[in-house]
Residue frames as qw, qx, qy, qz and C-alpha x, y, z in Angstrom:
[[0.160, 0.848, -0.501, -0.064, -26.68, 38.66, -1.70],
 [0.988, -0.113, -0.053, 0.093, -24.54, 35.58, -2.31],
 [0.657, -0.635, 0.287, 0.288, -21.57, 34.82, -0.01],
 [0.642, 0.653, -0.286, -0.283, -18.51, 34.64, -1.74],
 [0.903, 0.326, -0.258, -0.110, -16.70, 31.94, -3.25],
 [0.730, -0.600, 0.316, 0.083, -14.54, 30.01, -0.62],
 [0.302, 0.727, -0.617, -0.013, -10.30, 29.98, -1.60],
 [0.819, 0.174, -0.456, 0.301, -7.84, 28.10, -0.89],
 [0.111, 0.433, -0.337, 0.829, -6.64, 30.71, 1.20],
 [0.502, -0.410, 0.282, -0.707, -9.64, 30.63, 3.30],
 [0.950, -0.193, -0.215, -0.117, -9.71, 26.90, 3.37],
 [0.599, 0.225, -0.500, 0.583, -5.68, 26.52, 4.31],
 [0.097, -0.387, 0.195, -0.896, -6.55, 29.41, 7.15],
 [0.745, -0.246, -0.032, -0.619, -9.13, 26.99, 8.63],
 [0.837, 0.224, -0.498, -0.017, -7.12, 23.86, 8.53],
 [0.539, -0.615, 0.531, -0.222, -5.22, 22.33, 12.03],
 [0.084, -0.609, 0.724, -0.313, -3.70, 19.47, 12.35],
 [0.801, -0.332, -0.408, -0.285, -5.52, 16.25, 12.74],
 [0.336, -0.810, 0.404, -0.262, -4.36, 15.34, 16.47],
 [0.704, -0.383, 0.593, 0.082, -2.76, 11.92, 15.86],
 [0.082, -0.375, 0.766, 0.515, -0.85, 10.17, 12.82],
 [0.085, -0.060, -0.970, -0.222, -3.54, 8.05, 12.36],
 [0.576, -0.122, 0.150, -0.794, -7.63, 7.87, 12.20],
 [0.261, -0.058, -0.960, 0.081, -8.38, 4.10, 13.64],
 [0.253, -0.574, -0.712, 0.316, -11.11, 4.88, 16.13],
 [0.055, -0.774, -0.346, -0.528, -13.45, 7.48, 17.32],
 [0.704, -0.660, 0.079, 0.252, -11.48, 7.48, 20.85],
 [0.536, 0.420, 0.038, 0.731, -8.83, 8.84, 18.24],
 [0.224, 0.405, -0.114, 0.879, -10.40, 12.34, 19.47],
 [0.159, -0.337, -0.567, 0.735, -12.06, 14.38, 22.43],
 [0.071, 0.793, 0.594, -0.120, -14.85, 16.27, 22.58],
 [0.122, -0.781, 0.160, 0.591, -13.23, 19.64, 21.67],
 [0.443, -0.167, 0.794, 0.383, -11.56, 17.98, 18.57],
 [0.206, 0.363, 0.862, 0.287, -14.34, 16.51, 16.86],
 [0.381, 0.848, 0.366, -0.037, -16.54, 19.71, 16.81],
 [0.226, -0.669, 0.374, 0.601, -13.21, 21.32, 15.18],
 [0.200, -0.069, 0.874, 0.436, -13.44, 18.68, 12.86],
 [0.194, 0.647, 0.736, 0.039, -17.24, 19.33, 12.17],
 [0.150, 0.906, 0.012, -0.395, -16.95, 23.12, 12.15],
 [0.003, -0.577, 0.564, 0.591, -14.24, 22.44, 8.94],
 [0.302, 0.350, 0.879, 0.114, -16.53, 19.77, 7.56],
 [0.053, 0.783, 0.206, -0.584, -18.90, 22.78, 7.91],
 [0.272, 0.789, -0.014, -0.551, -17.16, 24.62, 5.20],
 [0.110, -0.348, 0.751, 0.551, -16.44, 22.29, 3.21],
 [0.212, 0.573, 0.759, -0.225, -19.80, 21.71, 2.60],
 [0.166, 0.896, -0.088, -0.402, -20.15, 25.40, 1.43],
 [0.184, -0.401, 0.711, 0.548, -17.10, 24.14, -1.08],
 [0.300, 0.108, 0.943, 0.092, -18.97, 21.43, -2.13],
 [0.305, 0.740, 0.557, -0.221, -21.81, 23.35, -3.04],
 [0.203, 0.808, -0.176, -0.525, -20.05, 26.04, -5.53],
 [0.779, 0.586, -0.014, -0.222, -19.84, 25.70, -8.60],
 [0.662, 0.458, -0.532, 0.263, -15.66, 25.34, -8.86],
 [0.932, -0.288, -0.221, 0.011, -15.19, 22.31, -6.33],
 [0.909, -0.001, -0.234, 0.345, -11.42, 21.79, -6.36],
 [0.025, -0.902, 0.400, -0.163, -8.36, 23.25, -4.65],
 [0.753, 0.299, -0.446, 0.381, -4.61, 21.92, -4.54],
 [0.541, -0.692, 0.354, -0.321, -4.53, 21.79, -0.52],
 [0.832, -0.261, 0.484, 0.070, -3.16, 18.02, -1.43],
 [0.548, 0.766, -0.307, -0.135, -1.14, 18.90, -4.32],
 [0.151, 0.629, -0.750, 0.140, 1.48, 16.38, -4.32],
 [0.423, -0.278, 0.786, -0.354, 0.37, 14.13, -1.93],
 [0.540, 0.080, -0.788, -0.286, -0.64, 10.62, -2.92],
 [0.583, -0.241, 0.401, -0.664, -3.85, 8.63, -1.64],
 [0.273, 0.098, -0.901, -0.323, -4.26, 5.20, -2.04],
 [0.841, -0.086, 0.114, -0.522, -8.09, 3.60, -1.47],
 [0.155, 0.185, -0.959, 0.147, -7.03, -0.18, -0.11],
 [0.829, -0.035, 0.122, -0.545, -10.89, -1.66, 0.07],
 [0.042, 0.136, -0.980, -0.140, -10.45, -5.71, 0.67],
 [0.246, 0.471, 0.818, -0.221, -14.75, -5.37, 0.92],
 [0.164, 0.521, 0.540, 0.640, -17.21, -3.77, -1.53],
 [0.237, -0.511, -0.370, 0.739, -18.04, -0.26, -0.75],
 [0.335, 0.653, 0.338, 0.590, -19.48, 1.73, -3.58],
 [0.265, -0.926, -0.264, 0.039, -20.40, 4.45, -0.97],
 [0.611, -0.721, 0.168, 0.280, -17.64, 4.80, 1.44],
 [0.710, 0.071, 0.387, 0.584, -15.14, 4.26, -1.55],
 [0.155, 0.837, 0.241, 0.467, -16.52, 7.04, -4.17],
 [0.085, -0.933, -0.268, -0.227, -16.74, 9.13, -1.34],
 [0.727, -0.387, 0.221, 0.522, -13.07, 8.60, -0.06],
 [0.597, -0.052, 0.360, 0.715, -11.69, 9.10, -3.47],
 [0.070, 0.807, 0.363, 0.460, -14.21, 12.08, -4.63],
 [0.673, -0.689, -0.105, 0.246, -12.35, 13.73, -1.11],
 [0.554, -0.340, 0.379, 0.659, -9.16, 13.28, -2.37],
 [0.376, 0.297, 0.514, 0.711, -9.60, 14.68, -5.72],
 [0.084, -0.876, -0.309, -0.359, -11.33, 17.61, -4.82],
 [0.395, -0.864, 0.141, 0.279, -8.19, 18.47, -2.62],
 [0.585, 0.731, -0.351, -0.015, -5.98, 17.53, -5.60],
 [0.483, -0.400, 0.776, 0.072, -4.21, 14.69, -3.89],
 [0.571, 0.304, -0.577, -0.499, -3.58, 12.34, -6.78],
 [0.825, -0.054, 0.285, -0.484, -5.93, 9.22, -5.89],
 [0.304, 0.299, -0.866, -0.260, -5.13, 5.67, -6.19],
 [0.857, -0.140, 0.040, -0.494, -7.53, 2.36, -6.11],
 [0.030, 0.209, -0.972, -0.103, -5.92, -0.85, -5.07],
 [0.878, 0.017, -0.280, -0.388, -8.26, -3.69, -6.11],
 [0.292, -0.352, 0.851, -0.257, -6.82, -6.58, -3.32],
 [0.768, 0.064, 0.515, -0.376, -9.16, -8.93, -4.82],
 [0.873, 0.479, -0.057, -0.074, -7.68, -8.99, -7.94],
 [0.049, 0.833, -0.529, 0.152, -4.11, -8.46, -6.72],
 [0.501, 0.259, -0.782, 0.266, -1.38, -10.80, -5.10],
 [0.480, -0.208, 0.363, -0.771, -3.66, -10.64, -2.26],
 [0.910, 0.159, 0.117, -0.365, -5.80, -13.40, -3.86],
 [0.719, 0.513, -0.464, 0.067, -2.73, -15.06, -4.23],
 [0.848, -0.234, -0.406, 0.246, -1.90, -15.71, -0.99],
 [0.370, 0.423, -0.317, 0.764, -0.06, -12.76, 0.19],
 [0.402, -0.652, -0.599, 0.233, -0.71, -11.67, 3.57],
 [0.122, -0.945, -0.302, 0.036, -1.95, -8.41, 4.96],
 [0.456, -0.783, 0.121, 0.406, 1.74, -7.54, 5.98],
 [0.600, 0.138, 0.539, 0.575, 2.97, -8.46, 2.81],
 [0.189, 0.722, 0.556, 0.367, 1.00, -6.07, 1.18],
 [0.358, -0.903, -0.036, 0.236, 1.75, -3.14, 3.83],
 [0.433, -0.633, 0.359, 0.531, 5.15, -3.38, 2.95],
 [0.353, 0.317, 0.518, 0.712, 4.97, -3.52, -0.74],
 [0.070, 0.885, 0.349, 0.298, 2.61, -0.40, -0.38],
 [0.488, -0.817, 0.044, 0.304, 5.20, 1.43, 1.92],
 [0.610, -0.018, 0.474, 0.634, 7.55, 0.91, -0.66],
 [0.200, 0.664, 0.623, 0.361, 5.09, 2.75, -2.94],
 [0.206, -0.213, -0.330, 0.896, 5.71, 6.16, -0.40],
 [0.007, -0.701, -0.443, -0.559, 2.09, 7.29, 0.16],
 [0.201, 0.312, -0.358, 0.857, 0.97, 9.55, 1.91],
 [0.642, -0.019, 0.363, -0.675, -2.87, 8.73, 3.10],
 [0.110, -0.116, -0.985, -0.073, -3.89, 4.60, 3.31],
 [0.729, -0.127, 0.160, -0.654, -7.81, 4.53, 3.34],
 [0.277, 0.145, -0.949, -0.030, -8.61, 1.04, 4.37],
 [0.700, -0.176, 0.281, -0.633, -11.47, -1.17, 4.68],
 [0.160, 0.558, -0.809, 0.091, -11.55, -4.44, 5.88],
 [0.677, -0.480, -0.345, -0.438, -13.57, -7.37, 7.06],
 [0.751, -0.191, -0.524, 0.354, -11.22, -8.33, 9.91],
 [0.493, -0.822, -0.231, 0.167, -11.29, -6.56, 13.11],
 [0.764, -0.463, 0.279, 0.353, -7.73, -5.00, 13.48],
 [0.797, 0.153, 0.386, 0.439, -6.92, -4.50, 10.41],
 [0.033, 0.951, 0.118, 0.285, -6.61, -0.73, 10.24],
 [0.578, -0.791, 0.179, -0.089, -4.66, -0.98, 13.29],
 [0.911, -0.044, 0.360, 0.194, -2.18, -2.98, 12.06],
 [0.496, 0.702, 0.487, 0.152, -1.38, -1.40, 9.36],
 [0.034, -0.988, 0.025, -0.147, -1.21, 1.49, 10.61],
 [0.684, -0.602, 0.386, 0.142, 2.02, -0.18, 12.70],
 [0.869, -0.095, 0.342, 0.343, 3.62, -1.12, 9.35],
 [0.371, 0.661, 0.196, 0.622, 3.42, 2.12, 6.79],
 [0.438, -0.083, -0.093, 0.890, 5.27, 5.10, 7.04],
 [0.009, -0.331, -0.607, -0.723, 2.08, 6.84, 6.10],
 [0.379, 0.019, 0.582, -0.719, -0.99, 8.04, 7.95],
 [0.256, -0.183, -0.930, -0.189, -4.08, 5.20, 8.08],
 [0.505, -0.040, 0.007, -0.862, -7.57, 6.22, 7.65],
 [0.224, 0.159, 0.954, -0.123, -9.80, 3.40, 9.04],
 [0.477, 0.004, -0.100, -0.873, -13.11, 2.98, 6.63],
 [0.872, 0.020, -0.236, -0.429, -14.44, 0.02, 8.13],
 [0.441, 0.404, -0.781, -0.177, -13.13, -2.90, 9.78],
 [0.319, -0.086, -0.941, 0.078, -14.72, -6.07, 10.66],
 [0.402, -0.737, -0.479, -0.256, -17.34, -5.58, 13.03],
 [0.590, -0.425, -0.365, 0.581, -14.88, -2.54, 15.25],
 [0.062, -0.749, -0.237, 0.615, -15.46, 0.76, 14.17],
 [0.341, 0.402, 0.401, 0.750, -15.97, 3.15, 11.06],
 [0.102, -0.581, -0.238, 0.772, -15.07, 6.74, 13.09],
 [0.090, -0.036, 0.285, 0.954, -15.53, 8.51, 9.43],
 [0.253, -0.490, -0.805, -0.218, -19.18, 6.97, 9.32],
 [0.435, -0.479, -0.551, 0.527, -19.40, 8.37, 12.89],
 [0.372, -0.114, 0.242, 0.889, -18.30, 11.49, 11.73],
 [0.176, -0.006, -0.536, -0.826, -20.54, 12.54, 9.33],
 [0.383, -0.595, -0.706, 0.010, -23.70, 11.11, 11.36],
 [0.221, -0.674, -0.270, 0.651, -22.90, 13.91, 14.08],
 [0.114, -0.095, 0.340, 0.929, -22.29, 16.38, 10.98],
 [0.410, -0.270, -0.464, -0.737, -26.02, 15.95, 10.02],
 [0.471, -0.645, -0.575, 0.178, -27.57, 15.80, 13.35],
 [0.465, -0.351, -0.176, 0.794, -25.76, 18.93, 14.11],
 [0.037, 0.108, 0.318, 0.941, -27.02, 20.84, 11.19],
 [0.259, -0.343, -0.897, -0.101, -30.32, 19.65, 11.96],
 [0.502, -0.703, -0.502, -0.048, -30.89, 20.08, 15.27],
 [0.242, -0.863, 0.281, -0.342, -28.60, 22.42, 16.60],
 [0.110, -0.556, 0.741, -0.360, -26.07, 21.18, 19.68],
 [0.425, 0.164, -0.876, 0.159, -25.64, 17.13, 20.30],
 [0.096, -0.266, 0.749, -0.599, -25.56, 17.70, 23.69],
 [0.339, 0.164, 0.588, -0.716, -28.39, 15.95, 25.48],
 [0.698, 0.241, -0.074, -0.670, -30.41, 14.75, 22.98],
 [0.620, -0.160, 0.737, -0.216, -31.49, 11.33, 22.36],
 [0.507, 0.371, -0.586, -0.511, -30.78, 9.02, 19.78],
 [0.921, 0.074, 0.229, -0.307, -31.97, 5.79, 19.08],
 [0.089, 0.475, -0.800, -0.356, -29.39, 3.20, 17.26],
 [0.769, 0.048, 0.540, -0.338, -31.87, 0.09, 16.59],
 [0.837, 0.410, -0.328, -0.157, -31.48, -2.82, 14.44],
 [0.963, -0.110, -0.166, 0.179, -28.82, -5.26, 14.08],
 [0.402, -0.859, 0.289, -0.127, -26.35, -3.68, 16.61],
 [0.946, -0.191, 0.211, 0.154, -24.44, -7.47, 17.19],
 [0.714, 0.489, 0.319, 0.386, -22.76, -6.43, 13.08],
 [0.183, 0.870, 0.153, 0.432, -22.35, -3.03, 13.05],
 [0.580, 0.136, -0.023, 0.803, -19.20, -1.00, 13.03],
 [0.026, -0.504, -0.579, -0.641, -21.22, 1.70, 12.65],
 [0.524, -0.749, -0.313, -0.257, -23.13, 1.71, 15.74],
 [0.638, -0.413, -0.236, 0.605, -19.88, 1.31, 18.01],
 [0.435, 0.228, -0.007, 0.871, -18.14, 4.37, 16.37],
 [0.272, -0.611, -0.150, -0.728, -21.55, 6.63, 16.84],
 [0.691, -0.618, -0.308, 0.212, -21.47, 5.35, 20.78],
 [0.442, -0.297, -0.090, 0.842, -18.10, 6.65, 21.37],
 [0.182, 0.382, 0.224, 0.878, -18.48, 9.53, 19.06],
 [0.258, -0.716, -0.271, -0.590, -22.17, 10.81, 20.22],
 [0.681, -0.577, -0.361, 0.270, -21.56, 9.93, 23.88],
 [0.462, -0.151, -0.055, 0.872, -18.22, 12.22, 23.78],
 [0.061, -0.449, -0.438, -0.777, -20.79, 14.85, 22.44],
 [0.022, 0.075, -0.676, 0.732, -23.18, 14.37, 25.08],
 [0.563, -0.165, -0.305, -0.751, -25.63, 12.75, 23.91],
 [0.661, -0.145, 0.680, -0.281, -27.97, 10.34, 25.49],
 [0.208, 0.266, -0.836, -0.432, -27.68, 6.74, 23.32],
 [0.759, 0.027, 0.340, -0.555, -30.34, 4.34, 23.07],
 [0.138, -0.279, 0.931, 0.188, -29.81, 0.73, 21.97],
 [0.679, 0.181, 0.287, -0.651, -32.56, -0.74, 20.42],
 [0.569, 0.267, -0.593, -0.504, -33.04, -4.29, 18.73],
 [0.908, -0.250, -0.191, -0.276, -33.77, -8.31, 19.72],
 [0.702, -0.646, 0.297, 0.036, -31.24, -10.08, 21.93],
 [0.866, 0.260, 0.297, 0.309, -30.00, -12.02, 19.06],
 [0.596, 0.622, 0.034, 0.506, -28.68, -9.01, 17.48],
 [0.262, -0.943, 0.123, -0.165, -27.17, -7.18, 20.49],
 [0.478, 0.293, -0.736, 0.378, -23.16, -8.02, 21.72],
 [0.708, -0.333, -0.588, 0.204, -22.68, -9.94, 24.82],
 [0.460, -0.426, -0.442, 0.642, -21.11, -7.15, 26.38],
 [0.051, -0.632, -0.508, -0.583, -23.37, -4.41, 25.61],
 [0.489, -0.772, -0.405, -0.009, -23.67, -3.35, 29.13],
 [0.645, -0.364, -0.001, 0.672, -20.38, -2.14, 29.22],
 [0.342, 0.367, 0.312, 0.807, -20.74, 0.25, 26.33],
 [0.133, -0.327, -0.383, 0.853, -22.88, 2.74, 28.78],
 [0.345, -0.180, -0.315, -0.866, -26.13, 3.19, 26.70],
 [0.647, 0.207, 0.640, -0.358, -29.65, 1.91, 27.97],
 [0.177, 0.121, -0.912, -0.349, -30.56, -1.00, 25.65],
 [0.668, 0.171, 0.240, -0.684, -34.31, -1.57, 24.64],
 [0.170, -0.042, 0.917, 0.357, -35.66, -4.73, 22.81],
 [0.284, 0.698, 0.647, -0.116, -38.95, -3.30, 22.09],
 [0.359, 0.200, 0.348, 0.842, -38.96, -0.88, 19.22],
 [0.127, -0.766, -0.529, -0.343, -41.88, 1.22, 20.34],
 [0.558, -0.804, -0.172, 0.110, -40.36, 1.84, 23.64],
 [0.687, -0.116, 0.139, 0.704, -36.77, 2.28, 22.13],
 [0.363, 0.324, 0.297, 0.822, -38.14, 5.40, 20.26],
 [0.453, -0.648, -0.578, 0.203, -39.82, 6.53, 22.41],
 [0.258, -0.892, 0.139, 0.344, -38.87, 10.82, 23.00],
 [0.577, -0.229, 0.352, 0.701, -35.61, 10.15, 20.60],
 [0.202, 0.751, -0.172, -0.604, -34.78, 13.10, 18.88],
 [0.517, 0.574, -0.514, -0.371, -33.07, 10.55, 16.18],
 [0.896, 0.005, 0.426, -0.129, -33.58, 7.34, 15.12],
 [0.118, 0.681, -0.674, -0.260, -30.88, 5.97, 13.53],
 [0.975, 0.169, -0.019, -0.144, -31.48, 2.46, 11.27],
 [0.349, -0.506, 0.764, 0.196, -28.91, -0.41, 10.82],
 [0.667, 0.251, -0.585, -0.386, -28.66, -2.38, 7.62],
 [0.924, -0.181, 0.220, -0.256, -29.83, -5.80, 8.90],
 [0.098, 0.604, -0.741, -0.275, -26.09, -7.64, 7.79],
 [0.891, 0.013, 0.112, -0.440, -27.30, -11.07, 6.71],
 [0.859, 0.359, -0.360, 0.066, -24.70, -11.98, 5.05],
 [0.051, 0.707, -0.549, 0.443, -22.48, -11.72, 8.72],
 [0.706, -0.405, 0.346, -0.467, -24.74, -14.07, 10.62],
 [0.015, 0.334, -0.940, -0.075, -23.86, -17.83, 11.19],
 [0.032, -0.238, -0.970, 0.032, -27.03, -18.97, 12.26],
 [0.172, -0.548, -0.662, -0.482, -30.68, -18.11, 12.32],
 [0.247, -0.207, -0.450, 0.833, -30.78, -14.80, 14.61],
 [0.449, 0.243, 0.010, -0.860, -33.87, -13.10, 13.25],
 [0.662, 0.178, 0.642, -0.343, -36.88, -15.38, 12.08],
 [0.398, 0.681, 0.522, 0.325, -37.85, -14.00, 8.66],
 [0.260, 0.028, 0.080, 0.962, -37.04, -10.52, 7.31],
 [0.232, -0.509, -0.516, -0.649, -40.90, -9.97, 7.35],
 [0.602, -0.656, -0.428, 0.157, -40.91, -10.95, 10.97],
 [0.464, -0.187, -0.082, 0.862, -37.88, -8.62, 11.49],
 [0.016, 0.096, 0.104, 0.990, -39.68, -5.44, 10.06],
 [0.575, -0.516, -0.575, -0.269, -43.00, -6.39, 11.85],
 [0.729, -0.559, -0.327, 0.221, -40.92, -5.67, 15.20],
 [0.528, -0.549, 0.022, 0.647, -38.36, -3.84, 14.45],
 [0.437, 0.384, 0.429, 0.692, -38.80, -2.42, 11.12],
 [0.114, -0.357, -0.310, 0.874, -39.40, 1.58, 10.80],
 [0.004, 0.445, 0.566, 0.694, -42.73, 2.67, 9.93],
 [0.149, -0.495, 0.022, -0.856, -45.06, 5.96, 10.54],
 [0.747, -0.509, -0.428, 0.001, -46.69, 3.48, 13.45],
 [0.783, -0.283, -0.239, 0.499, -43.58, 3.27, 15.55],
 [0.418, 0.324, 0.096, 0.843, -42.13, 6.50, 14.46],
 [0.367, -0.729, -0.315, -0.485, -45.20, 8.38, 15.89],
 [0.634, -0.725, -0.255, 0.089, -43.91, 7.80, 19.31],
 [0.528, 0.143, -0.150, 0.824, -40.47, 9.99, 18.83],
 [0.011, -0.615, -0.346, 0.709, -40.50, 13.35, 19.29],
 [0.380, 0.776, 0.389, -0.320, -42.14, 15.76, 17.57],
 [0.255, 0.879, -0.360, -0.181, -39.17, 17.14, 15.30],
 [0.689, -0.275, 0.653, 0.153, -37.24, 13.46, 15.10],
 [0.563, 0.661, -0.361, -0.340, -35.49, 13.17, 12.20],
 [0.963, 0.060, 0.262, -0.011, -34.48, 9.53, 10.71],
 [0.077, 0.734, -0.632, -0.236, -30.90, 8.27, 9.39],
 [0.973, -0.019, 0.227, 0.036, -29.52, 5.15, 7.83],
 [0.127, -0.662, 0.571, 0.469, -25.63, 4.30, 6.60],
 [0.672, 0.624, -0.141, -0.374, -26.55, 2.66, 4.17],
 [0.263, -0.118, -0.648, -0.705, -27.19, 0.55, 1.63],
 [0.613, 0.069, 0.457, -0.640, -30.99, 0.35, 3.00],
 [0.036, -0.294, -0.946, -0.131, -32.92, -3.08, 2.71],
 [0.400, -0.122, -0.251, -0.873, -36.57, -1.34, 1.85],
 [0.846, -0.274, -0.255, -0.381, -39.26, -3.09, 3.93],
 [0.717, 0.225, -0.506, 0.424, -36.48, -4.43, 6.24],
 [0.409, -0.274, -0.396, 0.775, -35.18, -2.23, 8.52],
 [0.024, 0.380, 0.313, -0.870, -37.00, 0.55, 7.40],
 [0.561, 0.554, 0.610, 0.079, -40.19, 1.68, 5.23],
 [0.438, 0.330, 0.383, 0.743, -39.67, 3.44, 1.80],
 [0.127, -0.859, -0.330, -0.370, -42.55, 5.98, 2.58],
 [0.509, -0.798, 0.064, 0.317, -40.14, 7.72, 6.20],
 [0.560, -0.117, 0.258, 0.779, -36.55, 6.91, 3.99],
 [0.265, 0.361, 0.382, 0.808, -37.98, 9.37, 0.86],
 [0.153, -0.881, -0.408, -0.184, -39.70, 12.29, 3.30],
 [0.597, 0.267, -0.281, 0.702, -37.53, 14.68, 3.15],
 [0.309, -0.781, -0.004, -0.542, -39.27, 16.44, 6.13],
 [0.853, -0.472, 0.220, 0.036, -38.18, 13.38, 8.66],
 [0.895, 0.223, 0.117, 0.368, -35.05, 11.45, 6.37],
 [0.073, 0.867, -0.452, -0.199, -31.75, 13.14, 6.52],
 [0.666, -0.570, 0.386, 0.288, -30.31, 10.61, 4.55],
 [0.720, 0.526, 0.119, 0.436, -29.32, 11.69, 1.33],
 [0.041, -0.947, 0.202, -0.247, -27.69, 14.22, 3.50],
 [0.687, -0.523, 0.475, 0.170, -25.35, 12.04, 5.27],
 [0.762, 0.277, 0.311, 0.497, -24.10, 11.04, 1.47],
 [0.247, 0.827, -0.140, 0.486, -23.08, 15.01, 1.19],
 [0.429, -0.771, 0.417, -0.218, -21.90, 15.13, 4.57],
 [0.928, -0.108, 0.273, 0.229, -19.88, 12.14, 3.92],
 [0.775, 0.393, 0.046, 0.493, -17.79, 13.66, 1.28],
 [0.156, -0.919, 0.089, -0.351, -17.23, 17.10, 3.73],
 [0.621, -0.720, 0.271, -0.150, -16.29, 15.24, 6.48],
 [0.873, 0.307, 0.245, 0.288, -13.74, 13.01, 4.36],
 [0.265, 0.729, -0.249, 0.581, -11.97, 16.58, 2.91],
 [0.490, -0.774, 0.268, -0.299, -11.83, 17.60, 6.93],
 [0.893, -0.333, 0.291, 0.083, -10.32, 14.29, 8.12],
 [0.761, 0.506, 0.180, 0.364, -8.01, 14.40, 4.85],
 [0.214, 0.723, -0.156, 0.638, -6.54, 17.90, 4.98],
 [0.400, -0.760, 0.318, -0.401, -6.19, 17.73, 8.70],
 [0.900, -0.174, 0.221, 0.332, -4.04, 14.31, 8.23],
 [0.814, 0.284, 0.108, 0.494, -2.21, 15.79, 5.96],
 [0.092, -0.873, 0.169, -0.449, -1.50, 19.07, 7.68],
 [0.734, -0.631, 0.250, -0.026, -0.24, 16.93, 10.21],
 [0.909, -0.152, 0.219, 0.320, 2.35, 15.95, 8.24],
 [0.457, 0.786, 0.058, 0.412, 3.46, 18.86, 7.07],
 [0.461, -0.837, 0.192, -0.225, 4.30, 19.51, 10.44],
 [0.927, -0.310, 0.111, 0.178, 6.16, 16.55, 10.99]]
């Protein structure tokens, strides 16, 4: 018998509140929170999957995508969000704008404030710059990305497929391995999975780890056999070449000789260990082609559907918050 066809009604009836003005960080929410936010991801999924997609939960409201770095992913799936809640979607292009003209970050805030939206996605290469932002528009400020400090929606939508997966977080053991040093990415899923209760696992060469790594409260491996070792998931990192200053990995051949993921290394997980990358994967790199395309082990072409779920969730539950206001 097939379920039936999810309303508005039953999506508005599901909706809360996001609990602050702003998503900047994955220390935005609490451990209660975030599986609130995953159980309405949840059914938007189920949206996502019927045949008529859209509903006018953001009727009115105005989104603006503010990318100052390429993003085909994270972007699409930002503005394929919004338009499937019927917020009416806008792209700034800062590279072709007054941006490249010298204007500065604040400059720009305040000519977009002027503009009265109502959701700022923003990605950035500078640390901060979400955060900032957020301090100058009248708006609420969705962080997708900045600099090498945190991308919570990324975060997000990792736990959203591990969850379907395997069942409850709690306790189980992920791997994060690669180039750790770069990657937004990896902070957000610390905070995020840790508040969950999972156990983290660090896993890559010294070069690519931060200095203060010990503070973040995972154990930290530099041997990729022994990092996977029992992990329920192994989560890849794109290898960020284009971030490094100086020669931190030998050769990309030597890099996926040691650290690269293939049915060798993989063998020592557990027995039901299922593999992720955020993308864009470097093939032969960080991981091999023959684990990414098996969909018995690879949940990631699922994290690109669970990206646009968990996007509607984070969306409608900013902008429920201002309805309140």
């Amino acid at each position: 018998m097939t379920a039936p066809a999810l309303g508005l009604d039953d999506v508005r009836s599901r909706t809360f509140p996001f609990p602050r003005r702003h998503f900047i960080s994955a220390l935005d929410l609490d451990r209660v929170q975030i599986g609130e936010l995953l159980d309405l991801a949840d059914v938007f999924v189920a949206l996502n999957r019927q045949k008529a997609k859209k509903l006018d939960l953001l009727k009115g409201r105005t989104m603006m995508n503010l990318f100052f770095e390429n993003s085909t992913r994270t972007q699409s799936s930002f503005e394929l969000a919004g338009k499937r809640l019927g917020a009416d979607v806008v792209n700034m292009s800062p590279r072709s704008s007054s941006m490249s003209k010298g204007e500065t970050l604040i400059d720009t805030a305040v000519t977009l404030n002027a503009m009265r939206p109502d959701l700022l996605v923003v990605r950035h290469s500078s640390s901060g710059a979400a955060s900032l932002l957020s301090q100058k528009v009248d708006c609420s400020v969705i962080n997708a990305g900045d600099g090498q400090h945190e991308h919570p929606t990324q975060a997000l939508l990792d736990a959203l497929s591990m969850r379907r997966a395997l069942g409850d977080i709690a306790g189980r053991t992920v791997a994060i391995c690669g180039d750790v040093l770069h990657s937004r990415v990896a902070r957000s899923n610390v905070l995020l999975l840790q508040a969950l209760g999972a156990h983290v696992r660090l896993v890559g060469p010294p070069t690519l780890m931060p200095a203060q790594v010990a503070r973040w409260g995972c154990e930290v491996c530099h041997d990729m056999r022994e990092g996977v070792s029992g992990a329920d998931v192994v989560m890849m990192l794109r290898l960020q070449l284009e971030r490094m200053t100086g020669a931190l990995v030998p050769s990309t051949r030597e890099y996926f000789r040691f650290y690269g993921l293939d049915r060798e290394k993989l063998a020592r997980a557990a027995p039901d260990v299922k593999v992720m990358h955020p993308g864009p994967m470097n093939r032969g790199v960080e991981i091999d082609s023959d684990i990414a395309d098996d969909p018995e082990i690879s949940l990631i072409q699922d994290q690109v559907e669970m990206g646009v779920a968990v996007r509607m969730a984070v969306l409608a539950t900013l902008a429920a918050r201002l309805d309140n206001v």
